[in-house]
VMD Tcl script that draws the C-alpha trace (Angstrom):
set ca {
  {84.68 62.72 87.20}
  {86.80 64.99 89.66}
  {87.43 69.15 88.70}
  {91.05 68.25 86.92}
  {89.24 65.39 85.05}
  {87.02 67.91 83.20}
  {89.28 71.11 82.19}
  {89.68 72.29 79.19}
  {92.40 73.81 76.95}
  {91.41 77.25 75.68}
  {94.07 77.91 72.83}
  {94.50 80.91 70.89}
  {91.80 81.34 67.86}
  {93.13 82.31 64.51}
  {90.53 82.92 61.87}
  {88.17 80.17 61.74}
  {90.70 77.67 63.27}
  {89.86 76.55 66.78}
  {92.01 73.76 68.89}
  {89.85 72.76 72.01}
  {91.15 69.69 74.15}
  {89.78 68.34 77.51}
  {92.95 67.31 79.75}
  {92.94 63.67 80.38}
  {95.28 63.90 83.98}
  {96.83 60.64 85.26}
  {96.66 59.07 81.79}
  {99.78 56.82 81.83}
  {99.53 53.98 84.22}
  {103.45 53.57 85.45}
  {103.53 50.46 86.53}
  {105.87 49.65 89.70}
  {108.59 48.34 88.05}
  {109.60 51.29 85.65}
  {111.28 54.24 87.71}
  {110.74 57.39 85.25}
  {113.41 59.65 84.55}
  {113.58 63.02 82.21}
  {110.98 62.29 79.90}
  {112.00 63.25 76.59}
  {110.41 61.72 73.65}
  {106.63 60.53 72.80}
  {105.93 58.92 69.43}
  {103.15 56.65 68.83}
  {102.39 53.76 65.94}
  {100.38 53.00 63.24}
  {97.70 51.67 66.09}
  {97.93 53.96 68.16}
  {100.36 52.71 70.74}
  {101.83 55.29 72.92}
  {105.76 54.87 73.30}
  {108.18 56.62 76.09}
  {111.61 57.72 75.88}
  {113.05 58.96 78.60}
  {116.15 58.41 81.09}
  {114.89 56.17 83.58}
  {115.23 51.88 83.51}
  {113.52 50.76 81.49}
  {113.77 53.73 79.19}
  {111.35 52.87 76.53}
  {107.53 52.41 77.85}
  {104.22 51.14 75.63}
  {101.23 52.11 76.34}
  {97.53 52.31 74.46}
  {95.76 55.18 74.05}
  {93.77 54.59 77.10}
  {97.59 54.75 79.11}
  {97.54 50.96 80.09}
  {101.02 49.79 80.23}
  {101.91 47.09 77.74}
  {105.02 46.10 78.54}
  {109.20 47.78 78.17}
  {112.44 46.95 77.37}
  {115.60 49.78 76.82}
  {117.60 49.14 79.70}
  {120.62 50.47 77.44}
  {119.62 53.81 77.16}
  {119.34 54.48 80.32}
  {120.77 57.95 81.64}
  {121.10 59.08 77.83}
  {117.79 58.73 76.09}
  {117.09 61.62 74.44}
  {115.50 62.20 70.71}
  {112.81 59.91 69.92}
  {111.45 58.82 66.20}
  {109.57 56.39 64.53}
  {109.27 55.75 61.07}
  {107.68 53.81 58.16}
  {109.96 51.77 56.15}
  {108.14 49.33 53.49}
  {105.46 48.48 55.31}
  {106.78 47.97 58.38}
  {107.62 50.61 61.42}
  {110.89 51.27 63.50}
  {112.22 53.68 65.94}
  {115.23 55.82 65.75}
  {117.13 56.73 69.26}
  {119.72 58.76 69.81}
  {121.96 58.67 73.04}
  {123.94 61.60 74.87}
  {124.95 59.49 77.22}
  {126.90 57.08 74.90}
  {126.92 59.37 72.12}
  {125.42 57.60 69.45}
  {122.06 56.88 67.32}
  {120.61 53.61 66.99}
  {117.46 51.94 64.98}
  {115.60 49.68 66.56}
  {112.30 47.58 65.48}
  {109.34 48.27 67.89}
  {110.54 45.45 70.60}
  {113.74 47.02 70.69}
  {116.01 44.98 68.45}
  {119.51 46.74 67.09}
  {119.30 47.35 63.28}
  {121.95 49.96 63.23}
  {124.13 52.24 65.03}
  {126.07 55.33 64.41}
  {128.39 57.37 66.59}
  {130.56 60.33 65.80}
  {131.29 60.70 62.37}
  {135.13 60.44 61.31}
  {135.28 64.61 60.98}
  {138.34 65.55 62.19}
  {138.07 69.29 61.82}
  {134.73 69.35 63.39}
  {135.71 66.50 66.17}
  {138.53 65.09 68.42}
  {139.62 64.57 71.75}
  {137.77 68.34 73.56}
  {135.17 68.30 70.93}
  {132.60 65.59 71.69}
  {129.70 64.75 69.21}
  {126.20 64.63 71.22}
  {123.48 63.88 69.22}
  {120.10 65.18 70.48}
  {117.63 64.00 67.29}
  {117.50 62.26 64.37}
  {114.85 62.27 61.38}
  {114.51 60.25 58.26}
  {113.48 61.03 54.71}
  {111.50 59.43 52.19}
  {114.41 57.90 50.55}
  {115.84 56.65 53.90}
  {118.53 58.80 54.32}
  {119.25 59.85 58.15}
  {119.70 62.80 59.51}
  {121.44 63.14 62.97}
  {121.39 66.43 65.05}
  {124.35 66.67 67.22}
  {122.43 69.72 69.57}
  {124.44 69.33 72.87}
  {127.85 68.65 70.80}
  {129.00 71.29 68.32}
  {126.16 72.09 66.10}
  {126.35 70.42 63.25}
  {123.89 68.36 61.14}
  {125.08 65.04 59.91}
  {124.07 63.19 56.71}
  {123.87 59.35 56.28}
  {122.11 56.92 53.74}
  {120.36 54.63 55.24}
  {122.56 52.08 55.71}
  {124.65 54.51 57.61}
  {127.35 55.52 54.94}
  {128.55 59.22 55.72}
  {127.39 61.74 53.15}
  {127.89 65.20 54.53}
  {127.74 67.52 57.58}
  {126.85 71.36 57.91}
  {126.61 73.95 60.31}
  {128.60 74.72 63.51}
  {127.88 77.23 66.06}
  {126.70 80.74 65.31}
  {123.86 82.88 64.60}
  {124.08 83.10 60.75}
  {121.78 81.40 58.43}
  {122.94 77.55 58.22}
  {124.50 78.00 61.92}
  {123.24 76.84 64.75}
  {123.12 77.06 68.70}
  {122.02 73.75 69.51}
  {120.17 72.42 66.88}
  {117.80 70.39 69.52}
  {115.29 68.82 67.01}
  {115.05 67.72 63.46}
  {112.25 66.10 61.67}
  {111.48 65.86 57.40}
  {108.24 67.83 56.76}
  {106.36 66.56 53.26}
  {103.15 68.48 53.85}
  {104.17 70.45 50.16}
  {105.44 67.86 48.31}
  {108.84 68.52 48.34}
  {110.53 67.61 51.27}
  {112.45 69.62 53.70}
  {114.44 69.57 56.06}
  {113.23 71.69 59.53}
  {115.73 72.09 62.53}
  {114.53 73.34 65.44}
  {117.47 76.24 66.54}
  {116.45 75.92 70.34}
  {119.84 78.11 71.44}
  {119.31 81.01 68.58}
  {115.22 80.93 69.40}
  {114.20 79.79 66.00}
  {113.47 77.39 62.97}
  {115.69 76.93 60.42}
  {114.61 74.96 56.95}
  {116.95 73.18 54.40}
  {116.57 71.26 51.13}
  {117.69 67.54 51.45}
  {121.03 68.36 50.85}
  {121.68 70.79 53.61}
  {121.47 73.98 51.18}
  {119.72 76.71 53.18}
  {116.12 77.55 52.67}
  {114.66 80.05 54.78}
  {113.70 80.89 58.85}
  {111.64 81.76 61.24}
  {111.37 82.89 64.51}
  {107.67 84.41 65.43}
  {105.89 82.84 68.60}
  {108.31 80.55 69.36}
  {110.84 80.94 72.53}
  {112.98 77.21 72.69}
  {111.59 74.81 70.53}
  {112.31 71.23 70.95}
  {111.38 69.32 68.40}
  {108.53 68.70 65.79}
  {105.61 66.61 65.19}
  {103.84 66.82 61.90}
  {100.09 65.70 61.48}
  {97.94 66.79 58.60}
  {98.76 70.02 57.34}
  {99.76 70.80 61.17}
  {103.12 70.52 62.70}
  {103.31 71.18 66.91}
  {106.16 72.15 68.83}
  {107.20 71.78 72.49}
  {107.91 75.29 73.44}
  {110.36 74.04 76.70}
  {109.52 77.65 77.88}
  {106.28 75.94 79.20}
  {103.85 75.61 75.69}
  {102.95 74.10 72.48}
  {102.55 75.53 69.91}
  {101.18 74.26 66.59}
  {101.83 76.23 63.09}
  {100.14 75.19 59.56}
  {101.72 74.40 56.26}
  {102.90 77.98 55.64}
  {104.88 78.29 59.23}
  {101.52 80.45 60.16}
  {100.62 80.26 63.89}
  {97.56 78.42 64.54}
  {97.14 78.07 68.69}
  {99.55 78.00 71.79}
  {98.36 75.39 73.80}
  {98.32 75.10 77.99}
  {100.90 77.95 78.19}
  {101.91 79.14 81.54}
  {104.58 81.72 81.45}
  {105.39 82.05 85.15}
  {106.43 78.26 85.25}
  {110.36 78.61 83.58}
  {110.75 81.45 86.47}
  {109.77 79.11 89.54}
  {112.56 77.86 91.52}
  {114.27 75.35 90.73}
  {112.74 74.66 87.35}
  {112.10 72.51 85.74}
  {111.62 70.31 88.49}
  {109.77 72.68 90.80}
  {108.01 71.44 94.04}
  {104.69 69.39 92.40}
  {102.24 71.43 93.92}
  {102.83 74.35 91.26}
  {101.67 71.70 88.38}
  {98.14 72.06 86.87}
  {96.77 69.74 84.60}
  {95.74 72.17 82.02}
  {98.99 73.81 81.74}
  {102.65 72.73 80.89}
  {105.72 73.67 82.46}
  {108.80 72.30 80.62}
  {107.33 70.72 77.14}
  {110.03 68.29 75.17}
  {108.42 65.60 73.65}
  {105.04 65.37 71.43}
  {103.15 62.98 69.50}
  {99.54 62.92 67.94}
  {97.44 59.92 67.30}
  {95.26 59.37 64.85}
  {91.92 60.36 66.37}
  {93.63 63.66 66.66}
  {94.59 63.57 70.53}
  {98.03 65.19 71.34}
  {100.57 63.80 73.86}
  {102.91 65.25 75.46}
  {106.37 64.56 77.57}
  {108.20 66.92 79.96}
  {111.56 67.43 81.14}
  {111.33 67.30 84.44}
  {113.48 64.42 86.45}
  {110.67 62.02 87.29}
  {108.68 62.72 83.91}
  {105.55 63.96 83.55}
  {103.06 63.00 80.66}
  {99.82 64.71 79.35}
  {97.05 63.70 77.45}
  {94.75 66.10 75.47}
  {91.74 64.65 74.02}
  {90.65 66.60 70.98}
  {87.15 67.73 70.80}
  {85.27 68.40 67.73}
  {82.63 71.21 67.87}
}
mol new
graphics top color blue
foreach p $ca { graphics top sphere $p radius 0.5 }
foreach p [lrange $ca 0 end-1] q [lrange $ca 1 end] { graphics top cylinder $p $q radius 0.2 }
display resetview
């Protein structure tokens, strides 16, 4: 085992929490045929399969935990793949996409068959001809309602049930509770029974939390700089910091540890994809995607334009 092969994530201690990882480097095996883009979202199934998003061909990758490739598909999404979700649904599992490129958010089954698709809702005071709807994330709640997050459009959040029926919308850009400035990530946390809604503000440098039906709960905006999206696990949720960390929080939005932070990286040249020999293993640079499996180990994609992917291995004391 070589130097990189046997660092170690130090993160921040609070109380008698501790977060301790060892860096597995290399861990994805790319094979030849799959030319990686911007690597934006990481999710990974019931067994523990580890899949890809990002905007390469093919633009969804599977891989175990151990990072041998099992095989791709996605060819569609290429150039626009951006939020990345998979959810339970009676038993069975599916992934929700959604597209800048084309503008749209689609369901798929794990081998990449089309269950659904929705585009820009008929809005016409929020949308039209200048206005563009570019959805960036989409989450799902218990009851299978959708929720669509159209970050790199105009800032709104988008209601569906699941069958893709419109419901509602709210939002649009500003600063004010319920506004937004690219609302990059959404997810549904359950962690205290009743569910809620959490929206990751990347543009106004915060989280903002709703009841199911888009009615304003509260926010929050310590230790965070541009939060991406959200991955809930336990009573833990983590969030790619894209300002080069992640940080994970516990049930009551409390900090728990930053994890691999470097803040030189966002002020390198030409960042986020800065000349290769800056990277260390045991620190991120442009954090965007996470997922954590169920052995504990965290994974992690970056935005940078040939992708880069991170394993942490959790260790137990």
């Amino acid at each position: 085992m070589n130097e990189l092969e046997t660092l170690s994530l130090h993160a921040l201690q609070v109380g008698n929490t501790s977060h301790d990882y060892e860096v597995v480097p290399n861990w994805a095996k790319i094979p030849d045929h799959v030319t990686l883009g911007y690597s934006h979202g990481i999710v990974v199934d019931e067994a523990d399969r580890v899949y890809l998003f990002h905007t390469g061909r093919p633009s969804v990758v599977v891989f175990d935990r151990d990072g041998e490739y099992l095989n791709a598909w996605g060819e569609e999404f290429e150039g626009g793949a951006h939020g990345f979700y998979l959810h339970k649904e009676a038993g069975c599992e599916f992934l929700y996409v959604t597209d800048t490129a084309k503008r749209m958010m689609v369901k798929t089954t794990l081998t990449g068959e089309h269950l659904l698709t929705i585009g820009a809702p008929d809005v016409p005071d929020i949308y039209d001809d200048e206005r563009k709807f570019v959805p960036t994330d989409v989450a799902v709640a218990p009851n299978g309602d959708i929720y669509i997050a159209d970050g790199y459009g105009q800032s709104w959040i988008h209601h569906y049930d699941a069958l893709g029926n419109y419901i509602r919308s709210w939002g649009e850009k500003g600063k004010e509770d319920g506004q937004f400035n690219c609302p990059h990530g959404i997810s549904i946390d359950v962690r205290r029974g009743e569910p809620e809604i959490y929206v990751a503000d990347r543009g106004n440098h915060r989280i903002q939390v709703f009841t199911l039906n888009g009615e304003f709960k509260r926010s929050f905006d310590h230790d965070m700089d541009m939060p991406c999206s959200f991955y809930f696990h336990k009573d833990e949720m983590y969030i790619p910091d894209l300002y080069s960390r992640v940080t994970v929080f516990d049930k009551h939005d409390r900090l728990v540890a930053h994890l691999g932070e470097d803040r030189q990286a966002k002020s390198q040249q030409g960042w986020p994809n800065v000349d290769k020999g800056y990277f260390r293993a045991n620190k991120f640079s442009s954090p965007h995607g996470i997922c954590v499996d169920s052995r504990g180990d965290v994974y992690v994609a970056e935005w940078i334009s040939d992708g880069r992917l991170t394993k942490l291995k959790r260790k137990y004391g």
